[in-house]
Structures are given as structure tokens and as C-alpha cells.
mmCIF file of the N, C-alpha and C atoms, coordinates in Angstrom:
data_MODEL
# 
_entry.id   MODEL 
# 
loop_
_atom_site.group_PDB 
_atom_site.id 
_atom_site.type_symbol 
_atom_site.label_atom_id 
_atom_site.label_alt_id 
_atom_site.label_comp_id 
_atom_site.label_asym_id 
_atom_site.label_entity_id 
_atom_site.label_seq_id 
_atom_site.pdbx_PDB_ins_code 
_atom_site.Cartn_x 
_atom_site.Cartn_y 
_atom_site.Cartn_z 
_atom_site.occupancy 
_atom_site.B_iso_or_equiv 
_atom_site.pdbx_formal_charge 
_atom_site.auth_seq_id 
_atom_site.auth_comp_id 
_atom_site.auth_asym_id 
_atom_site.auth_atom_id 
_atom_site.pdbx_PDB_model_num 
ATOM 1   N N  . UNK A 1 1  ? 0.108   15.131  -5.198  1.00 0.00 ? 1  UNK A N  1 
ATOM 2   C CA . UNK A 1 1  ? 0.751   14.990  -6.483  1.00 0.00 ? 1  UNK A CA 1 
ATOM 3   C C  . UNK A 1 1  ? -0.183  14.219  -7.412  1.00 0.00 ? 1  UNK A C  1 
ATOM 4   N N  . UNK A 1 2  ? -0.432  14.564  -8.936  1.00 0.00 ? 2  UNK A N  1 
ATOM 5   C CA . UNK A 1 2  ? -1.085  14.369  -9.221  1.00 0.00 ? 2  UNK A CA 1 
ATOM 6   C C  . UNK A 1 2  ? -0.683  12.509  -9.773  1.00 0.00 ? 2  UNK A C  1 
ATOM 7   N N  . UNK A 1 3  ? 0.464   12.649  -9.992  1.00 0.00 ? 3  UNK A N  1 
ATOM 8   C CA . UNK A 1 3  ? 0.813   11.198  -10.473 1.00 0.00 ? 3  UNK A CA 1 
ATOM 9   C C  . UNK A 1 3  ? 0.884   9.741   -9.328  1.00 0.00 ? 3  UNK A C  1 
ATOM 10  N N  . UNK A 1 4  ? 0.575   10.504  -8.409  1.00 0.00 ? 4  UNK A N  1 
ATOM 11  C CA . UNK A 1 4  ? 0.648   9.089   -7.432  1.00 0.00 ? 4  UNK A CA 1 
ATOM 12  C C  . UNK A 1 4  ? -0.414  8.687   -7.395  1.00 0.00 ? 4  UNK A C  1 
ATOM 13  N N  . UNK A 1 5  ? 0.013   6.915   -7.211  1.00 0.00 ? 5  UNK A N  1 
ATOM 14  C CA . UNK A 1 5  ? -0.765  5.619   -7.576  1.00 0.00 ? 5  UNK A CA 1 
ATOM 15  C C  . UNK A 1 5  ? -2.129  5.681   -6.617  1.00 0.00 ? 5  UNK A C  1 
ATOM 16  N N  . UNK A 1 6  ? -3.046  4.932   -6.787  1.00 0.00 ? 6  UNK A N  1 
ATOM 17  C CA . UNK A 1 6  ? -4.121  4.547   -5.834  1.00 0.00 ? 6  UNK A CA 1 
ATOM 18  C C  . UNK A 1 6  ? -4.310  4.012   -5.193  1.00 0.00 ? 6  UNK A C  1 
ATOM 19  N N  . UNK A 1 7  ? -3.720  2.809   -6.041  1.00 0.00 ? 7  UNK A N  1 
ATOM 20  C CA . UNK A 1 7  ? -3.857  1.417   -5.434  1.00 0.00 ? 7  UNK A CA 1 
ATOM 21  C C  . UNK A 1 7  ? -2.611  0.596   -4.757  1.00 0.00 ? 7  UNK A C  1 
ATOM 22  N N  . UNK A 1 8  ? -2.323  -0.409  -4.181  1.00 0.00 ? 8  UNK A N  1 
ATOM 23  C CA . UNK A 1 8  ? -1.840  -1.034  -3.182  1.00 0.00 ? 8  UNK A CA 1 
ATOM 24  C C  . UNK A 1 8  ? -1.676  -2.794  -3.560  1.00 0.00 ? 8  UNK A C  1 
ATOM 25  N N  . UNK A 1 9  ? -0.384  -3.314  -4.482  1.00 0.00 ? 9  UNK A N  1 
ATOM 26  C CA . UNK A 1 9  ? -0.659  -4.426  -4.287  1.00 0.00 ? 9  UNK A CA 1 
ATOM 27  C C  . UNK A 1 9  ? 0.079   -5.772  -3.741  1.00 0.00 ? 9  UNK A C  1 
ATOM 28  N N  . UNK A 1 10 ? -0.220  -6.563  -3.243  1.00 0.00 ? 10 UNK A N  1 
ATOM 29  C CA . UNK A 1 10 ? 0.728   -7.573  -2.434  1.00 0.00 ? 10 UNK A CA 1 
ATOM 30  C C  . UNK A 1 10 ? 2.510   -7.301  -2.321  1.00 0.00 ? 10 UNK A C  1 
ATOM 31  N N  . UNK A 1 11 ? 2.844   -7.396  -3.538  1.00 0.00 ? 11 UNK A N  1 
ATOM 32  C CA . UNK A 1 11 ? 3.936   -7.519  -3.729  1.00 0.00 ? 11 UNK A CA 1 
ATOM 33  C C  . UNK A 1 11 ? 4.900   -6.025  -3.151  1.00 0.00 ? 11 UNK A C  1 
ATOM 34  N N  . UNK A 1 12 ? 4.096   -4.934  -3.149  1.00 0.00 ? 12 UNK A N  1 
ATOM 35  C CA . UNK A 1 12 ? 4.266   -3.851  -2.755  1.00 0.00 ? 12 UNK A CA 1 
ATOM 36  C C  . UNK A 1 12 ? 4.575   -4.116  -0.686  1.00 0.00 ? 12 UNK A C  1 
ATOM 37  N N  . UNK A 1 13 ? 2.914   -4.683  -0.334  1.00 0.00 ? 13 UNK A N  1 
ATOM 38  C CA . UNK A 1 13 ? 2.453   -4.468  1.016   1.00 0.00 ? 13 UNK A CA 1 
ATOM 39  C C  . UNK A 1 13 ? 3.643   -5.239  1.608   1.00 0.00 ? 13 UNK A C  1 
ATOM 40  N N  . UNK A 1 14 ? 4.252   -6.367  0.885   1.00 0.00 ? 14 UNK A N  1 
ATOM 41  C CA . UNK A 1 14 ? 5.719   -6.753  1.514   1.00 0.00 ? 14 UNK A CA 1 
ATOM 42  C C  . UNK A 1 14 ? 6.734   -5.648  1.236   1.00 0.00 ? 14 UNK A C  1 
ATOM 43  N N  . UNK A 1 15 ? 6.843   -6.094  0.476   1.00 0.00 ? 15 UNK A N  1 
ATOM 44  C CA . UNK A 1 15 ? 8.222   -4.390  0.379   1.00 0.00 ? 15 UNK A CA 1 
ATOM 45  C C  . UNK A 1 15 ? 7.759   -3.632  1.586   1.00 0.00 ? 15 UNK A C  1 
ATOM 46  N N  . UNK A 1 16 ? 7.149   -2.636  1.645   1.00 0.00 ? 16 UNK A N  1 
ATOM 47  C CA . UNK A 1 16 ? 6.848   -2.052  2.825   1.00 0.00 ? 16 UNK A CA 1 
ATOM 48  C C  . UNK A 1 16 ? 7.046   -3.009  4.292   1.00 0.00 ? 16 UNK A C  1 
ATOM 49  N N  . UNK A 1 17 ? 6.729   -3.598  4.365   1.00 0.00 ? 17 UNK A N  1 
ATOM 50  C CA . UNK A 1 17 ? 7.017   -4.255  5.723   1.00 0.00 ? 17 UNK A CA 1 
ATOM 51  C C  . UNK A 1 17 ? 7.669   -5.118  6.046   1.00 0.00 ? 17 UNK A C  1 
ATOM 52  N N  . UNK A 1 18 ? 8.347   -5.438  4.468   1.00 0.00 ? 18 UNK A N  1 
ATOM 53  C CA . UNK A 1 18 ? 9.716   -6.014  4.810   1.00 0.00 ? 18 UNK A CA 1 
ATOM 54  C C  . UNK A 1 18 ? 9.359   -7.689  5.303   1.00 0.00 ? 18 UNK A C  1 
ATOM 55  N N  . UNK A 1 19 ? 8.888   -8.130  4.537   1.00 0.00 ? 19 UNK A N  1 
ATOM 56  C CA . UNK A 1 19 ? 7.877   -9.626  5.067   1.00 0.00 ? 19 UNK A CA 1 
ATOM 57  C C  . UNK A 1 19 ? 8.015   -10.532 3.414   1.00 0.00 ? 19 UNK A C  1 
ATOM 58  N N  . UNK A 1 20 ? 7.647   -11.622 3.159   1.00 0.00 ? 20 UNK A N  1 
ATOM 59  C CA . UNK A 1 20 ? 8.039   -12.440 2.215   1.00 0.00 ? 20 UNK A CA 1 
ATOM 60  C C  . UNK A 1 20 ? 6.605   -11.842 0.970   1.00 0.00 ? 20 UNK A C  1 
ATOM 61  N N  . UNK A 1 21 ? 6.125   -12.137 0.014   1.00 0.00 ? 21 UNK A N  1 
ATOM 62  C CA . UNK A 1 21 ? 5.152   -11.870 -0.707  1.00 0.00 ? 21 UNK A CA 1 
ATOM 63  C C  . UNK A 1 21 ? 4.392   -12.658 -0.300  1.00 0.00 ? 21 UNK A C  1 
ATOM 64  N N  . UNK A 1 22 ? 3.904   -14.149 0.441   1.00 0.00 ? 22 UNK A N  1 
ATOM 65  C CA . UNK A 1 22 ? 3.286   -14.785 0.807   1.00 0.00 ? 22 UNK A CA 1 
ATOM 66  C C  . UNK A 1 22 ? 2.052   -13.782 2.009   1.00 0.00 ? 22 UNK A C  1 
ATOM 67  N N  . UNK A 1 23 ? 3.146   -13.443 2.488   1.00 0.00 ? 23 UNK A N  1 
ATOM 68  C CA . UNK A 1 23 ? 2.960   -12.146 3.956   1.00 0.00 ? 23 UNK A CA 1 
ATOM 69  C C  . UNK A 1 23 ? 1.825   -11.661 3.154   1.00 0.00 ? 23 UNK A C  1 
ATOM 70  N N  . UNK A 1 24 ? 2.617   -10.791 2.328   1.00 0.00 ? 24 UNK A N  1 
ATOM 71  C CA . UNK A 1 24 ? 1.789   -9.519  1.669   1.00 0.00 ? 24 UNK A CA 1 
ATOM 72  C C  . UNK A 1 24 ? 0.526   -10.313 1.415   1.00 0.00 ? 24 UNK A C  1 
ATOM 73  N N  . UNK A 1 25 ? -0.181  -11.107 0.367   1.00 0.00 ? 25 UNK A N  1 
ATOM 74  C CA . UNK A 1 25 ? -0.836  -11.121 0.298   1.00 0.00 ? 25 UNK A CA 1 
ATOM 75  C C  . UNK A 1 25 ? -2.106  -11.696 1.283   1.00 0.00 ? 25 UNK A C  1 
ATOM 76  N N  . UNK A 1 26 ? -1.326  -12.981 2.092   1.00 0.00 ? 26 UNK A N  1 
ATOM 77  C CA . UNK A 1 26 ? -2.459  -12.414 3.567   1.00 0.00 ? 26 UNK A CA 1 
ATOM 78  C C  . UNK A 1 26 ? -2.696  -11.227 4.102   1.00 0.00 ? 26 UNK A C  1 
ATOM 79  N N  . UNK A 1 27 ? -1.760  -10.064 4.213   1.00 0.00 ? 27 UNK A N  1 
ATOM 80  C CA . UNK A 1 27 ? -2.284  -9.061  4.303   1.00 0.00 ? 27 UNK A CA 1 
ATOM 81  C C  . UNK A 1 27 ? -3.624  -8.499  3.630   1.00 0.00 ? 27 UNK A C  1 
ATOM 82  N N  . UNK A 1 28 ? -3.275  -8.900  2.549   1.00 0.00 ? 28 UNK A N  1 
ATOM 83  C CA . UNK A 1 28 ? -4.128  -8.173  1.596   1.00 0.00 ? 28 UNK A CA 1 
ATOM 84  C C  . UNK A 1 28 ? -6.003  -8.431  1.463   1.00 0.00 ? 28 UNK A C  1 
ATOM 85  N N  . UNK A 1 29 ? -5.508  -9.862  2.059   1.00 0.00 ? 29 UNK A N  1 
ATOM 86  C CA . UNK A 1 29 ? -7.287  -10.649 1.888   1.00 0.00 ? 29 UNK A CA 1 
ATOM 87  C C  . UNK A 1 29 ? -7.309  -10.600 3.577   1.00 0.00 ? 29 UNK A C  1 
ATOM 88  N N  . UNK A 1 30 ? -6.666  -10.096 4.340   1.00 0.00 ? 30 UNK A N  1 
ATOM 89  C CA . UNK A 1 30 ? -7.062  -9.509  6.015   1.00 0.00 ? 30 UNK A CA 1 
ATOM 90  C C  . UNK A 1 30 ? -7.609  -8.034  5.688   1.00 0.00 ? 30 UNK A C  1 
ATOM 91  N N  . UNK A 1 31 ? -7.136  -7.249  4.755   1.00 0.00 ? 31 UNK A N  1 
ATOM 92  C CA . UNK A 1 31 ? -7.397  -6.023  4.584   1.00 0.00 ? 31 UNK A CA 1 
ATOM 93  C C  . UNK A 1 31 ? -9.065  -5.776  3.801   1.00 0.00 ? 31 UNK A C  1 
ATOM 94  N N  . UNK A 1 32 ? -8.969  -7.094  3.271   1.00 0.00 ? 32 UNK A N  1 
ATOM 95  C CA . UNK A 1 32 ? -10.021 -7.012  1.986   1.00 0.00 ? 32 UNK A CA 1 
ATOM 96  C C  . UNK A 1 32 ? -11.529 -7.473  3.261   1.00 0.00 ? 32 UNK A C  1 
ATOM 97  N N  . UNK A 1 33 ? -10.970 -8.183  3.943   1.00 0.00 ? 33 UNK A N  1 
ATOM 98  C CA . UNK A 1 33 ? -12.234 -8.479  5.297   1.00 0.00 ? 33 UNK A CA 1 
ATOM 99  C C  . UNK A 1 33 ? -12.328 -7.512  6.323   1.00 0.00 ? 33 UNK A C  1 
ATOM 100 N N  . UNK A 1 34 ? -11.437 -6.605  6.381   1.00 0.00 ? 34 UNK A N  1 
ATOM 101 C CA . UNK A 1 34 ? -11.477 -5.531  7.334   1.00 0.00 ? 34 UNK A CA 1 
ATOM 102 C C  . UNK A 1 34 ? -12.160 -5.013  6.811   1.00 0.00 ? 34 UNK A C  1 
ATOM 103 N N  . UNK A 1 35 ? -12.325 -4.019  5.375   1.00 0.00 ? 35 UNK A N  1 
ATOM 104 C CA . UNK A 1 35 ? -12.434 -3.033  4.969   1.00 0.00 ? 35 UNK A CA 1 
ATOM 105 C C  . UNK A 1 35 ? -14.054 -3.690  4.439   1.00 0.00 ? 35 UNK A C  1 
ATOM 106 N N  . UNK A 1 36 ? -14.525 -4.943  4.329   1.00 0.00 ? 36 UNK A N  1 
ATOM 107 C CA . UNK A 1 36 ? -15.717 -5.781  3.656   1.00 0.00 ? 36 UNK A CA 1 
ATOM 108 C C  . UNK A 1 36 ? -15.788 -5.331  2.328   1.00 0.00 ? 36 UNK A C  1 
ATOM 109 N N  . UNK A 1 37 ? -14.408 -5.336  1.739   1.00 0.00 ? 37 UNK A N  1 
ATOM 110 C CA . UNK A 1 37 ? -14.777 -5.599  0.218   1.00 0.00 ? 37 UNK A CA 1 
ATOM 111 C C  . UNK A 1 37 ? -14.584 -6.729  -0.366  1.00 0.00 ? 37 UNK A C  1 
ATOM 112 N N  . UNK A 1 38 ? -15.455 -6.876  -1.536  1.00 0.00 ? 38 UNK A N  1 
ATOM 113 C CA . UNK A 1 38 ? -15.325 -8.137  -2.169  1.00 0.00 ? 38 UNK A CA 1 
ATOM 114 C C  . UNK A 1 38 ? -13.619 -8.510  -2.697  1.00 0.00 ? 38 UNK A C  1 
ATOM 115 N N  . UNK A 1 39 ? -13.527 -9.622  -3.025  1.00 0.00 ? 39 UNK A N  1 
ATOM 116 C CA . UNK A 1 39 ? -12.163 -9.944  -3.590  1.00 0.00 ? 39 UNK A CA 1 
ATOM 117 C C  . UNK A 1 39 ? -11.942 -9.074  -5.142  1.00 0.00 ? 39 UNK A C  1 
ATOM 118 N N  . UNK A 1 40 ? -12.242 -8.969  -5.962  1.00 0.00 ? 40 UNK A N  1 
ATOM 119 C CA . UNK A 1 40 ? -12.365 -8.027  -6.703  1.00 0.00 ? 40 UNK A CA 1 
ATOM 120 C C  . UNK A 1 40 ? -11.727 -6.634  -6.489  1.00 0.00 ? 40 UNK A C  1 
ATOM 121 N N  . UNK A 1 41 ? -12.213 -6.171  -5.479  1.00 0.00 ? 41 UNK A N  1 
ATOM 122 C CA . UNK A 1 41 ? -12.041 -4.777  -5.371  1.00 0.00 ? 41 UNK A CA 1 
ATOM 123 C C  . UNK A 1 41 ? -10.346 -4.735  -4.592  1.00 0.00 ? 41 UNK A C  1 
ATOM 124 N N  . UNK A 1 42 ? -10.010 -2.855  -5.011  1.00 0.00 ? 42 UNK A N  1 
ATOM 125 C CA . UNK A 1 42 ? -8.937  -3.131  -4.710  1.00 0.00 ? 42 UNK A CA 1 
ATOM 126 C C  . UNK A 1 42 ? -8.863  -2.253  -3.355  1.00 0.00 ? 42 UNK A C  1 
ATOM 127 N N  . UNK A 1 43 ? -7.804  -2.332  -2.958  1.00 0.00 ? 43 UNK A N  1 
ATOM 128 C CA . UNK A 1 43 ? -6.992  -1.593  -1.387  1.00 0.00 ? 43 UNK A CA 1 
ATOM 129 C C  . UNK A 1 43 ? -6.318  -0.718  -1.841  1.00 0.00 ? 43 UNK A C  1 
ATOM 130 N N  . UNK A 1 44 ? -7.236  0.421   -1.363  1.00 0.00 ? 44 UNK A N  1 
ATOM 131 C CA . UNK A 1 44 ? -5.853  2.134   -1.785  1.00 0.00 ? 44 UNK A CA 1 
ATOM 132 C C  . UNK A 1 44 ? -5.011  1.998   -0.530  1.00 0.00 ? 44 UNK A C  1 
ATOM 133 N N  . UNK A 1 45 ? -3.931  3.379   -0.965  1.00 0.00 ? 45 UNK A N  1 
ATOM 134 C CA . UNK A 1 45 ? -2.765  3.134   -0.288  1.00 0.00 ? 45 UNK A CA 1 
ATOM 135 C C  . UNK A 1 45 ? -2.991  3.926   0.810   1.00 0.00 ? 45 UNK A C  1 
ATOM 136 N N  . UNK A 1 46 ? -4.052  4.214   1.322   1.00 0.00 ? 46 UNK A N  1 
ATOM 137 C CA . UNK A 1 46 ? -4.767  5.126   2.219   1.00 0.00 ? 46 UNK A CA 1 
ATOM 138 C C  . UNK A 1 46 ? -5.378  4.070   3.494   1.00 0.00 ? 46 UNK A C  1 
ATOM 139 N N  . UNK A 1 47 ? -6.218  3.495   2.707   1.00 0.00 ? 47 UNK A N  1 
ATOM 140 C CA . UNK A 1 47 ? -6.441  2.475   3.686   1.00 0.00 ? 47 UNK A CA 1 
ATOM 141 C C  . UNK A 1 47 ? -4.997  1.016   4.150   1.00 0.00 ? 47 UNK A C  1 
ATOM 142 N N  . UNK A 1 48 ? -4.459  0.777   3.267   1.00 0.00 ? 48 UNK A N  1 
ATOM 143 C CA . UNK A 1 48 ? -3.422  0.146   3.659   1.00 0.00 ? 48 UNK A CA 1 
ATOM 144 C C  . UNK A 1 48 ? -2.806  0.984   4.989   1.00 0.00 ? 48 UNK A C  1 
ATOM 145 N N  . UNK A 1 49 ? -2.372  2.230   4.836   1.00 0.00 ? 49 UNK A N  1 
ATOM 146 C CA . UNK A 1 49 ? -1.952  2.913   6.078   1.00 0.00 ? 49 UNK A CA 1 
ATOM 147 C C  . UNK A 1 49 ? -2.488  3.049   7.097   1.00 0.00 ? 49 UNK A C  1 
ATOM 148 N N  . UNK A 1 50 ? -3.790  3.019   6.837   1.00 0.00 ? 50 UNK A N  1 
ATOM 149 C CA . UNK A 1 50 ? -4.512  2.756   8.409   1.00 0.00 ? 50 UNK A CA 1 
ATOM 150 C C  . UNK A 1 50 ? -4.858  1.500   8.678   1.00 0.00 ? 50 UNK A C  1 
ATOM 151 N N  . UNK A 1 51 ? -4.818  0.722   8.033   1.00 0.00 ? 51 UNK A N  1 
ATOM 152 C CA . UNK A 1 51 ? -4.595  -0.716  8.768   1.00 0.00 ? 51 UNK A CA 1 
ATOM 153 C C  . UNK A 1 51 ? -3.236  -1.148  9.397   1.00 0.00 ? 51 UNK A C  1 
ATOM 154 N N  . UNK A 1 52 ? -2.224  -0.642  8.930   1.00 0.00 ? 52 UNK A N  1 
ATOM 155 C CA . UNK A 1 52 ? -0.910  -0.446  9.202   1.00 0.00 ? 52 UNK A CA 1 
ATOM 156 C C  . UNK A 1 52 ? -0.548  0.275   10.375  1.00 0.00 ? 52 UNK A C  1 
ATOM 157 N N  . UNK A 1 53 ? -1.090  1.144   10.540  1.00 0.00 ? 53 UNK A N  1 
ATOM 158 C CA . UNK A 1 53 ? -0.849  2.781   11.437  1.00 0.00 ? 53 UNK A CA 1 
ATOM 159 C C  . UNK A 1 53 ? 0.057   3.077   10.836  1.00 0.00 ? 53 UNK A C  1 
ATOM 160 N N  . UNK A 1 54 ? 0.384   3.587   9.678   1.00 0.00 ? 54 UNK A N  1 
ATOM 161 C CA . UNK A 1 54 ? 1.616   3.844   8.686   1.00 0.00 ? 54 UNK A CA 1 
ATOM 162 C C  . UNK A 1 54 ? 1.486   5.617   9.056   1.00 0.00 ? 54 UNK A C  1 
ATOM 163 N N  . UNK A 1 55 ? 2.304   6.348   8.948   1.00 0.00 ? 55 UNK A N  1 
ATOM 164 C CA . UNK A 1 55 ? 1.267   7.590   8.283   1.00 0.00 ? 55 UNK A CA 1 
ATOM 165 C C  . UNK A 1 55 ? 1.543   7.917   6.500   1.00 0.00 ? 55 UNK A C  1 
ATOM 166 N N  . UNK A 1 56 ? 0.730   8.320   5.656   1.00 0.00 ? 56 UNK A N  1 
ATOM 167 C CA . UNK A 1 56 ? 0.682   7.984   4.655   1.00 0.00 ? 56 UNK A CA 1 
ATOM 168 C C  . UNK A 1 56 ? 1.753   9.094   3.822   1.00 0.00 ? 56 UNK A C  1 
ATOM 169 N N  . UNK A 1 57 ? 1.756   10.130  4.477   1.00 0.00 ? 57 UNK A N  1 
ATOM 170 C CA . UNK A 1 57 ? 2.627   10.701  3.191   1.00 0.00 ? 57 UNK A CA 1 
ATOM 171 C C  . UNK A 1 57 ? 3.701   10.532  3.583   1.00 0.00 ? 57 UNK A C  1 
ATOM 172 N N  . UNK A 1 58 ? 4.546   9.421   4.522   1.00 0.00 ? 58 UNK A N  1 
ATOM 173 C CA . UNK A 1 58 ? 5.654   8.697   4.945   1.00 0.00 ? 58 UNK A CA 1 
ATOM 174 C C  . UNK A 1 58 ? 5.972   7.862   4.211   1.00 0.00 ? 58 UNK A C  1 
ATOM 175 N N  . UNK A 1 59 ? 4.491   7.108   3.767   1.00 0.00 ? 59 UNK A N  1 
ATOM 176 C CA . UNK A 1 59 ? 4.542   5.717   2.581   1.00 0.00 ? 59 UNK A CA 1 
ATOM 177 C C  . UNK A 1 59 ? 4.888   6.298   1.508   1.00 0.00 ? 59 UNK A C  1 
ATOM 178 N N  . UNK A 1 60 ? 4.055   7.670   1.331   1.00 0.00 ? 60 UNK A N  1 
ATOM 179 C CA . UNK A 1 60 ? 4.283   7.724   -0.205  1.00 0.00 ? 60 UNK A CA 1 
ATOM 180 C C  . UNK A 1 60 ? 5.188   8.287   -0.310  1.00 0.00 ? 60 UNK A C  1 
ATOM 181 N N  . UNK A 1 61 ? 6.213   9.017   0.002   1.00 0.00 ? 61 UNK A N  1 
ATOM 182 C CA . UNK A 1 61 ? 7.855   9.573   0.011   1.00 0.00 ? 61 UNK A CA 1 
ATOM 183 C C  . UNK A 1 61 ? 8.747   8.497   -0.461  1.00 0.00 ? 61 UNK A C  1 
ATOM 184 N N  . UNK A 1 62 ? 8.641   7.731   0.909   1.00 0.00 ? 62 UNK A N  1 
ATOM 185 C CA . UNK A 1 62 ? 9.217   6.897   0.687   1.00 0.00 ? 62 UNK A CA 1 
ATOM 186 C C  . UNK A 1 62 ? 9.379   5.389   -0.440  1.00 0.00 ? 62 UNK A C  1 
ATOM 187 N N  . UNK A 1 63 ? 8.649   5.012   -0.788  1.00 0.00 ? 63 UNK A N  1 
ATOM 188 C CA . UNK A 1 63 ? 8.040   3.903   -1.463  1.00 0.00 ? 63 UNK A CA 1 
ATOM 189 C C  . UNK A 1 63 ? 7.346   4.311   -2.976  1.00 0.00 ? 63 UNK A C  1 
ATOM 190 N N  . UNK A 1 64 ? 6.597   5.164   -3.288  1.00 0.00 ? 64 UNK A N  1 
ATOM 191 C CA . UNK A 1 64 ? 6.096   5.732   -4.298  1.00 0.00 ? 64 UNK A CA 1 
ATOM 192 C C  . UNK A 1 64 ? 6.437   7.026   -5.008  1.00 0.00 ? 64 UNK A C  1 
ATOM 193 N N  . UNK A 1 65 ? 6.654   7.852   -3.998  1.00 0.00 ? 65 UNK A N  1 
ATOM 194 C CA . UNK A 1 65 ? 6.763   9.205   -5.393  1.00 0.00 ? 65 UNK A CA 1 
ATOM 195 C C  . UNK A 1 65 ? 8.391   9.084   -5.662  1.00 0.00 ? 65 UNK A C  1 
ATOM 196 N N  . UNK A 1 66 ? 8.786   9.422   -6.733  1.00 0.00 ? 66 UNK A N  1 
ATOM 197 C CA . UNK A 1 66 ? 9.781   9.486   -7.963  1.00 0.00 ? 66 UNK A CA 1 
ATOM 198 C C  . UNK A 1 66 ? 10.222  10.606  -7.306  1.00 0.00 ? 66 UNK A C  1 
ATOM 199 N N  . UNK A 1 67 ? 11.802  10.393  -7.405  1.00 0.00 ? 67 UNK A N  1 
ATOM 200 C CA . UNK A 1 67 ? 13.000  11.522  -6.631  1.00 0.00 ? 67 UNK A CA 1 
ATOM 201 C C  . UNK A 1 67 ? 12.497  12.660  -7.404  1.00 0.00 ? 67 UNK A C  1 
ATOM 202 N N  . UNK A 1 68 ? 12.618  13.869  -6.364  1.00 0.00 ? 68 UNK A N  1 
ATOM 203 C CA . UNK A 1 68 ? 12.505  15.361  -7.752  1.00 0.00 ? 68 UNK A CA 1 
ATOM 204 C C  . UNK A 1 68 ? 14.001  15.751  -7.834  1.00 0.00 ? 68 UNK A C  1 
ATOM 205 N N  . UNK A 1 69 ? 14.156  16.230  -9.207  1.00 0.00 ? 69 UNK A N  1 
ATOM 206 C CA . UNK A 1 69 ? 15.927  15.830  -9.355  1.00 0.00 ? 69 UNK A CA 1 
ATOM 207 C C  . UNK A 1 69 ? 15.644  17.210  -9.760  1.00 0.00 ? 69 UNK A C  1 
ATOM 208 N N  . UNK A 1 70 ? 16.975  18.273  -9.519  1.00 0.00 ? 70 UNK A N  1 
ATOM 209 C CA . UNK A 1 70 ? 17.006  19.006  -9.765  1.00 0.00 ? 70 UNK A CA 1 
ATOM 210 C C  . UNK A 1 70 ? 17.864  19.617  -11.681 1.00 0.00 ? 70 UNK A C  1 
ATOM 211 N N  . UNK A 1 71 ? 17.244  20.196  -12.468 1.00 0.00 ? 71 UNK A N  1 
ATOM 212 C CA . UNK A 1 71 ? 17.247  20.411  -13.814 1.00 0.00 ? 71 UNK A CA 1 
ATOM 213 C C  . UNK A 1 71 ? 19.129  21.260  -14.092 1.00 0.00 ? 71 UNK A C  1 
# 
């Protein structure tokens, strides 16, 4: 889909796992040393899932893409 997001951020990585925002963002700077990017850079929602073992178009159903409503 062309409208879904890229990126991945704290406040999200809790929602998903259901953990406080504190959570999330250790996640996020564990993810940012896994992956050896600088702090700067960001975490797609691709790699969040494989640090997760998520599978991804599970995440994005669920959590990101917008209901398709029928007209």
C-alpha cells in the first residue's frame, strides 16, 4: 500500500507490545545498536519486526493501515 508509514517510533514500539513508553524507547536505542545506526537515524517498521520476530504484514494490519470501509 502505497500510504503506509516507514518509520517506527517509541511510543508506537510500546503500543505494539503492550509495555510502558519508557519500554519502547529502550527498545528503540537496543534496536538502534543492533541494527549500528547512529542515534539520528531512524528504525523502519521492517526491521522493528525482525527484531521482534513480529511478522510484518501482521503489524501493519493491525496497528497501521486504516480500515477499508466499504462506499
Amino acid at each position: 500500500m502505497k500510504d503506509d508509514p516507514l518509520c517506527i517510533y517509541a511510543k508506537e514500539v510500546a503500543r505494539i507490545i503492550r509495555r510502558s513508553e519508557r519500554t519502547g524507547d529502550r527498545w528503540m536505542v537496543d534496536m538502534l545498536c543492533f541494527y549500528g545506526k547512529k542515534p539520528h537515524q531512524l528504525i523502519t517498521i521492517r526491521e522493528f519486526c525482525e527484531y521482534a520476530g513480529l511478522e510484518y504484514e501482521e503489524v501493519m494490519d493491525r496497528y497501521f493501515r486504516k480500515e477499508k470501509r466499504f462506499v
